[in-house]
C-alpha positions in Angstrom: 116.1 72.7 106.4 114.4 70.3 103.9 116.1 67.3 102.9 117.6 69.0 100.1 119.2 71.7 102.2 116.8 74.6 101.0 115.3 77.4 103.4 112.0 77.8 102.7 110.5 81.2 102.0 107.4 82.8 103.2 105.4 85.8 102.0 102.4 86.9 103.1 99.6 87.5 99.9 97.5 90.5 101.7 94.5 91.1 99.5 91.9 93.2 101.7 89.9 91.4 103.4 91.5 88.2 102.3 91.4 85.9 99.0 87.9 84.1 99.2 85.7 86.3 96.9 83.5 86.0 100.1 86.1 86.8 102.3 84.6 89.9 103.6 81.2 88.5 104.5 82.7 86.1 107.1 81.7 87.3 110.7 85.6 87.7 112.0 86.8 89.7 108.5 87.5 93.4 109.5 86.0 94.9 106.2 85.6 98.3 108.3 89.3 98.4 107.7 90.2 97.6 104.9 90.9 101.8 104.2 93.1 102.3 107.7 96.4 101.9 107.3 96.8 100.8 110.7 95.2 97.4 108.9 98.0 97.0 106.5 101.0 97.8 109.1 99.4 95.2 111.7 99.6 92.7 109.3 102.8 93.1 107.9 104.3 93.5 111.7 102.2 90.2 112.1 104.2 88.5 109.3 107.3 90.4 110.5 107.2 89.0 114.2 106.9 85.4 112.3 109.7 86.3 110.1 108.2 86.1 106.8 110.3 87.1 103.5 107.6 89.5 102.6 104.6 91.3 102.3 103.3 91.0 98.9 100.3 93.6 97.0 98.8 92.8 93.9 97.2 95.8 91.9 95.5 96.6 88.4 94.6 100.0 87.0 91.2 99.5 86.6 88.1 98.6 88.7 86.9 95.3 88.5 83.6 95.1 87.0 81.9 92.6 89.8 82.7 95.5 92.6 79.7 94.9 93.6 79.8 91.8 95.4 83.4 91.5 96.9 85.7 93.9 97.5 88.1 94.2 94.8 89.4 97.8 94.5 93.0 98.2 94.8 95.2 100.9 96.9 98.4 101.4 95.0 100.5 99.5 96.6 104.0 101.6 96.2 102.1 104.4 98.9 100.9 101.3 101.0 104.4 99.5 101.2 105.8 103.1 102.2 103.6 103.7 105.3 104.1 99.9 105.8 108.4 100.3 106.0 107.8 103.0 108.1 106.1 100.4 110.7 108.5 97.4 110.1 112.3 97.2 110.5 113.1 93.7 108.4 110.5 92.7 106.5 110.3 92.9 102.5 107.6 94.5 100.3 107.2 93.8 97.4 104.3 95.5 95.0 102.7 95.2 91.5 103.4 97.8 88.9 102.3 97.4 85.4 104.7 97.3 82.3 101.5 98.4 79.6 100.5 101.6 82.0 103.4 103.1 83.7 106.9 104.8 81.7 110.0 103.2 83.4 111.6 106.5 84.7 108.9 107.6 86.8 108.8 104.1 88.7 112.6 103.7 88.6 112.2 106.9 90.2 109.7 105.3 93.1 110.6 102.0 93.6 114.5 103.4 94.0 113.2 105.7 97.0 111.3 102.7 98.7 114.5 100.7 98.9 116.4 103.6 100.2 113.8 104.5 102.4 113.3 100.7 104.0 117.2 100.5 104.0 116.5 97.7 101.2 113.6 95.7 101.3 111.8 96.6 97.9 110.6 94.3 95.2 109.0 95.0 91.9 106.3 92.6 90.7 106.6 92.6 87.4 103.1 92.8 85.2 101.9 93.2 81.8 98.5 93.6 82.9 95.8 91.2 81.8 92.2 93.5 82.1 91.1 95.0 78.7 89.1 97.7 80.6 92.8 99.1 81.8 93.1 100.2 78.1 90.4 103.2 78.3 91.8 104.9 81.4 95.1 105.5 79.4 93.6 106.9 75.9 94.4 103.7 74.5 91.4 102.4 71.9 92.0 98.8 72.9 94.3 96.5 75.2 97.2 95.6 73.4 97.9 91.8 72.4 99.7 89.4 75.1 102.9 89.1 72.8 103.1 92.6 72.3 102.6 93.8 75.9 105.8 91.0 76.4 107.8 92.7 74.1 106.7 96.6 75.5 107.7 94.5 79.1 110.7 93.5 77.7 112.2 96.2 76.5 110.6 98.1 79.7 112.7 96.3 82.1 115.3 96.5 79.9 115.4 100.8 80.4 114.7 100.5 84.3 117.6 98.3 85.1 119.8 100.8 82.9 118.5 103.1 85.3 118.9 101.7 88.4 122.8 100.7 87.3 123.1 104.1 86.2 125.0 105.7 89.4 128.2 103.1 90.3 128.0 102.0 94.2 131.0 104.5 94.7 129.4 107.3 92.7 128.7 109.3 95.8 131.6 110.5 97.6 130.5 113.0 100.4 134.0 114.2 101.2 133.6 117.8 102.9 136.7 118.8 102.9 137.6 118.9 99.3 133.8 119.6 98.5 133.1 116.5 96.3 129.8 115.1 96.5 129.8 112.9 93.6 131.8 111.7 90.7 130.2 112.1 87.7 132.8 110.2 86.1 130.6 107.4 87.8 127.2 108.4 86.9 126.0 107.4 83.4 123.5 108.2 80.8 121.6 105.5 79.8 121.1 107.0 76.2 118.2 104.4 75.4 116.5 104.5 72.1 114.0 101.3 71.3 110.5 100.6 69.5 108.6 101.7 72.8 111.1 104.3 74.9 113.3 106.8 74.3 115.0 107.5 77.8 118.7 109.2 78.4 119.2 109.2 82.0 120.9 108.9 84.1 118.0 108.2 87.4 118.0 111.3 89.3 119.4 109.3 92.6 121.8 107.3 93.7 122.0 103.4 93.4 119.8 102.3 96.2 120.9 99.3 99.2 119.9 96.3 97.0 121.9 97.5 93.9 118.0 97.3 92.4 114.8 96.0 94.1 114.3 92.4 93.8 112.3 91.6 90.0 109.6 89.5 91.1 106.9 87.6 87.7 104.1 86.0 88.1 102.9 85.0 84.4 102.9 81.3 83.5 102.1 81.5 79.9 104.8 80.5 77.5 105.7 84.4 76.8 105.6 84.8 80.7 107.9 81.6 81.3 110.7 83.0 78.8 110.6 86.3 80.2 110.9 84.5 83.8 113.6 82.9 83.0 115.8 86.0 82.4 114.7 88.5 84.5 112.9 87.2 87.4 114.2 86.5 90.8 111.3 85.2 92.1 107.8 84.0 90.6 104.7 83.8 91.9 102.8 81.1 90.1 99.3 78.8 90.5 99.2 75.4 90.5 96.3 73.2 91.7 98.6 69.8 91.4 102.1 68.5 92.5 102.6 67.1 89.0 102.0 70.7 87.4 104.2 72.5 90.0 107.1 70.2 89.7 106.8 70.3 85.5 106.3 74.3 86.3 109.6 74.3 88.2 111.7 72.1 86.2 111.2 73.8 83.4 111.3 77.5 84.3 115.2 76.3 86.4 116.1 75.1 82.7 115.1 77.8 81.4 117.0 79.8 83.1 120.6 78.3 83.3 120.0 78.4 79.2 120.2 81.9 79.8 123.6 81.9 81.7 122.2 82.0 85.1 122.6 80.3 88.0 118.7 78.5 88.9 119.3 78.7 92.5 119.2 82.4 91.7 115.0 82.3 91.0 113.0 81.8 93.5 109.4 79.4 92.8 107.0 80.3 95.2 103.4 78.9 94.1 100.4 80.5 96.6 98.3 78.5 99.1 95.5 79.4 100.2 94.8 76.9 103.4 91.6 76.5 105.6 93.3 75.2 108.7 90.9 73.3 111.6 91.7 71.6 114.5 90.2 68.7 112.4 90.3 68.0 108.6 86.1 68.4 109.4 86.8 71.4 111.3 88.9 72.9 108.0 86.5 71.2 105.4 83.3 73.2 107.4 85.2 76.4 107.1 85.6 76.1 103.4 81.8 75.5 102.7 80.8 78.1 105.0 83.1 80.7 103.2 81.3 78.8 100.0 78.1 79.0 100.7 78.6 83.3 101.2 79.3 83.3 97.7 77.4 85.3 95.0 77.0 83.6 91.6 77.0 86.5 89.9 80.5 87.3 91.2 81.6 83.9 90.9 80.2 83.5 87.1 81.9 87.4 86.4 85.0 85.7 87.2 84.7 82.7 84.8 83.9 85.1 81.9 86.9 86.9 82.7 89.0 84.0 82.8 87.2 82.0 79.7 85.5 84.9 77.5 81.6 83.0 77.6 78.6 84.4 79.7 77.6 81.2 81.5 75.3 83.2 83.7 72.0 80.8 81.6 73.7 77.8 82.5 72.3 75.5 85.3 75.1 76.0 87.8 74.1 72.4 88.8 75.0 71.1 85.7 78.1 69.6 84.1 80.5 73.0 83.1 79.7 73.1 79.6 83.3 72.8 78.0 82.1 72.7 74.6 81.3 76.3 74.6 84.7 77.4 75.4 86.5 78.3 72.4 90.6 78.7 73.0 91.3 81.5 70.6 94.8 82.3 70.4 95.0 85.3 72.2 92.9 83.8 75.7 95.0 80.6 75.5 98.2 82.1 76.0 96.7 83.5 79.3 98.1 81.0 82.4 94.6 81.3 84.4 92.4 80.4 80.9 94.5 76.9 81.2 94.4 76.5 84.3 90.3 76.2 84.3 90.6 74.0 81.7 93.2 71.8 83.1 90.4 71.7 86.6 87.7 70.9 83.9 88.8 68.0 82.2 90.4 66.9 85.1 87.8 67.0 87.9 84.6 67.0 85.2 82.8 69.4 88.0 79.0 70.7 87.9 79.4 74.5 87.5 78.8 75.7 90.6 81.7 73.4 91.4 83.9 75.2 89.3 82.7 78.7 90.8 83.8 77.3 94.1 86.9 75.7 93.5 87.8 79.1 91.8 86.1 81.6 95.0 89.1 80.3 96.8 92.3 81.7 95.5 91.6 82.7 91.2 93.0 79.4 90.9 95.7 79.2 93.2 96.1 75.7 95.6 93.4 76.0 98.0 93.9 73.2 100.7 92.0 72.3 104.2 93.4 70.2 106.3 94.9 70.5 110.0 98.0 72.0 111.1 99.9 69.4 110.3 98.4 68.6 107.0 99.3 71.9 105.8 102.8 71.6 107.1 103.0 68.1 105.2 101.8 70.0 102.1 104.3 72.3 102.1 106.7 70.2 102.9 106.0 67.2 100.0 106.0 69.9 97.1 109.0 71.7 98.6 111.2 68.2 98.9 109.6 66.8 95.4 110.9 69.4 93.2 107.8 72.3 93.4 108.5 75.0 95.0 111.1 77.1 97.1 108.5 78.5 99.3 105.0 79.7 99.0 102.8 82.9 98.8 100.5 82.5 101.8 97.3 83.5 100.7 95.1 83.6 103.7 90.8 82.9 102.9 90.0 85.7 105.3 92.0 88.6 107.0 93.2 88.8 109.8 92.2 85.2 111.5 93.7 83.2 108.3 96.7 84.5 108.8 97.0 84.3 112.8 96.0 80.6 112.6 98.4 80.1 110.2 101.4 81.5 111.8 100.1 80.9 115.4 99.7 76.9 114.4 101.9 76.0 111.4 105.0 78.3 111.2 106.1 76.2 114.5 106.0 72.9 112.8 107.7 74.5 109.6 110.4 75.2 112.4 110.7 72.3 114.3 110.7 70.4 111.5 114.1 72.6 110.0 111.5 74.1 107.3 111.9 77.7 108.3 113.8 80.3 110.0 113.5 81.7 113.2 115.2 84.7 113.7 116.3 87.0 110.6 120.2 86.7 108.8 120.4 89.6 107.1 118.5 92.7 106.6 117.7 93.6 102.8 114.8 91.3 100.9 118.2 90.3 99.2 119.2 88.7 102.0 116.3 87.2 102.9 115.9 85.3 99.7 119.1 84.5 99.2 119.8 86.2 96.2 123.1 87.9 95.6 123.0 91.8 95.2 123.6 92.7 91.2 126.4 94.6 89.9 126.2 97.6 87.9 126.5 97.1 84.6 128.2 100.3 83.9 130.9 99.7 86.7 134.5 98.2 85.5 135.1 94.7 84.8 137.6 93.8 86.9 140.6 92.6 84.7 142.9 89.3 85.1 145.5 91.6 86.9 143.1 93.3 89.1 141.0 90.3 89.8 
């Protein structure tokens, strides 16, 4: 336990070949892979044996323009997390779906039989999507606005919990001998009608083990932070400083006990990505190798999808010219856009500086250090008021995992950090989060209380 009494959580972040944008030019990456689902279980069973919370997949409908120099395709992850269940026996997964590109029933529909299948260990990462390309694959003209794909969300999550409440616990009865499956008297149209769906309901099965699957955010933008604060349950969130973690996590708590809930029921887990050596010149060499296998043209893609300006003319030697970044409404309400240019007026790097302290993680804390200068990491921003746990977002895959949980989960342990067997069996339970009623089951009154 930390000082404060909190168990930390752990996820592991798989992206394929791991989150340096050169990731899958280092000599020990297994890129050959990275299409085998064989991969995927290993690592989750890895993470499972160390008994991480989860196993978390990002995703995006729509292929990244700089394809080709990393790889940055995605493999939707609900079909991934199935085969991955079917390998594991306790460990959560917990996978992106978008808000802008997908109708509510048909992923109620999947995400409900991935926590019945895994006996409850789903979780819904909850996205708006931020690539504009995503627009064109859906017969949309153009990407709609931030604030308008926060009120589609809105209302979106709005419909799928109606959905997932639909059917009371008890609805199902299953008694053969007066031949009553179900009550219907317990299973409820929904009978929705907003600006952006028109659903009746009820789902189509039962109310699966977690009540609904865990509602996981990872926007920081102030749209993002008020729809945090009341739905999420846990966020995933960047943050290259203490300071701007502990303001981050002050501030989103607050948030939420103004909305009648209890903070210790959301979850902060900023990511870390950590080159780990035997020495902090050991780690340090690591980094700049993975560095120096990076393609500018990749790494300046990236900036003009985070910024909106083609710096590819630029001398990458040069100061990062800040003047030529102009914070239009719409890009400044992104989290990542002020992110680069809290690192910019911060730091005042070259640009190739920039590039690399981006190739990392897209922003995320990218430390080196030893062992137990990670653990000490952790451990400052989880006892200072930062985070509840982390997102471990290995450079490469597998190695930056294995040395990860091979030489710092044991000092999270004996230091009291982190668990070492399982308490419970649902993603619920591992989190700590209590499992939801439905809201169409009765109150209980003062005399039935």
């Amino acid at each position: 336990m930390t000082s404060s009494g909190k168990q930390l959580h752990l996820n592991l972040f798989i992206y394929p070949d791991g989150h340096h944008e050169a990731a899958w030019r280092h000599p020990d990456s297994e890129t050959d892979r990275i299409l085998d689902i064989s991969y995927y279980q290993e690592l989750a069973q890895r993470a499972e044996a160390a008994k991480f919370d989860a196993v978390f997949f990002a995703d995006g409908p729509s292929l990244a323009e700089n394809i080709q120099y990393a790889a940055r395709f995605r493999l939707e992850p609900i079909t991934v997390m199935t085969a991955i269940v079917a390998a594991t026996e306790r460990i959560g997964v917990i996978g992106t779906a978008s808000t802008t590109y997908t109708e509510p029933y048909n992923l109620a529909r999947q995400l409900s039989a991935l926590d019945h299948l895994s006996k409850g260990r789903a979780g819904w990462n909850i996205v708006t999507t931020g690539a504009a390309n995503a627009a064109l694959n859906f017969g949309l003209d153009a990407h709609p606005l931030h604030r308008d794909r926060y009120e589609r969300a809105e209302e979106y999550v709005d419909v799928i919990t109606k959905l997932w409440d639909s059917w009371e616990d008890d609805a199902v009865v299953a008694d053969r001998e007066s031949g009553i499956f179900a009550d219907p008297g317990k299973i409820h149209r929904v009978d929705h009608v907003g600006k952006h769906f028109r659903v009746a309901g009820p789902l189509n099965a039962p109310r699966s083990p977690q009540g609904r699957p865990v509602y996981v955010q990872a926007g920081s933008s102030e749209d993002g932070r008020a729809f945090a604060a009341r739905w999420a349950e846990a966020i995933f969130t960047a943050h290259q400083t203490l300071g701007s973690a502990q303001e981050f996590y002050a501030d989103i708590k607050h948030r939420a006990q103004a909305q009648g809930r209890d903070p210790r029921g959301l979850k902060v887990l900023p990511g870390i990505s950590p080159f780990i050596g035997s020495t902090a010149k050991e780690a340090e060499d690591l980094h700049q190798q993975l560095n120096d296998l990076t393609q500018p043209g990749y790494s300046l893609a990236q900036l003009n999808r985070l910024t909106g300006v083609d710096l590819s003319a630029y001398d990458l030697d040069g100061p990062f010219p800040r003047e030529v970044i102009d914070a239009d409404e719409e890009r400044s309400e992104g989290s990542r856009f002020q992110l680069v240019l809290d690192i910019v007026e911060r730091e005042d790097p070259t640009l190739r500086q920039l590039c690399h302290r981006l190739a990392g993680a897209r922003g995320h804390r990218v430390f080196t250090g030893t062992p137990d200068q990670v653990a000490d990491t952790i451990q400052d921003w989880a006892e200072h008021g930062a985070a509840d746990g982390f997102n471990v977002m290995p450079p490469w895959l597998p190695g930056g995992i294995e040395v990860f949980i091979d030489e710092v989960v044991p000092i999270l342990r004996r230091r009291g950090l982190f668990r070492t067997e399982y308490t419970g069996r649902t993603l619920r339970d591992h989190l700590g989060l209590a499992r939801p009623a439905s809201q169409y089951a009765p109150r209980p009154t003062k005399e039935t209380a």
